[in-house]
C-alpha positions, 0 to 999 in steps of 0.5 A: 612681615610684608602685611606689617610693612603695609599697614604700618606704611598706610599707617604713616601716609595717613599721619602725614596727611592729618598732620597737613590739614591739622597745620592748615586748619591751623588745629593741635598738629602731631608732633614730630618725633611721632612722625619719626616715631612711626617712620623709623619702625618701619614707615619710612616709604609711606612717609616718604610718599606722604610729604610728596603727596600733601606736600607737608614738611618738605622744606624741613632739612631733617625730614627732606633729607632724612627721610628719603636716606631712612627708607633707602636703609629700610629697603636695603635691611628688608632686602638684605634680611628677608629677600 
């Protein structure tokens, strides 16, 4: 669990950024429901850190809220369920 956890997390952090420099070098972007996609099976933290770090997608409403209270969830179900 935990080295899932970890790769699909870096996996996240790593869409964020190529994402971000996809949008500043204005190239074909990840689309947004994949960004979800990865998040919510478990890629919520490094998601989270991802938009924090390149400053990407946090002034849409969905991301800037949703993703904070989606690895608040995670956390509490890994804590809950494996702790």
């Amino acid at each position: 669990m935990t080295i899932y956890l970890i790769i699909i997390n870096f996996i996240a952090f790593t869409m964020f950024a190529v994402d971000k420099h996809r949008a500043v070098t204005k190239q074909r972007r990840i689309p947004e429901y994949a960004l979800w996609i990865v998040s919510v099976i478990g890629g919520a933290a490094g998601s989270f850190l991802g938009m924090r770090a390149c400053r990407h997608k946090t002034k849409h409403m969905t991301f800037a809220i949703g993703m904070p209270v989606l690895m608040f969830v995670e956390i509490f179900i890994i804590y809950y369920f494996f702790g």
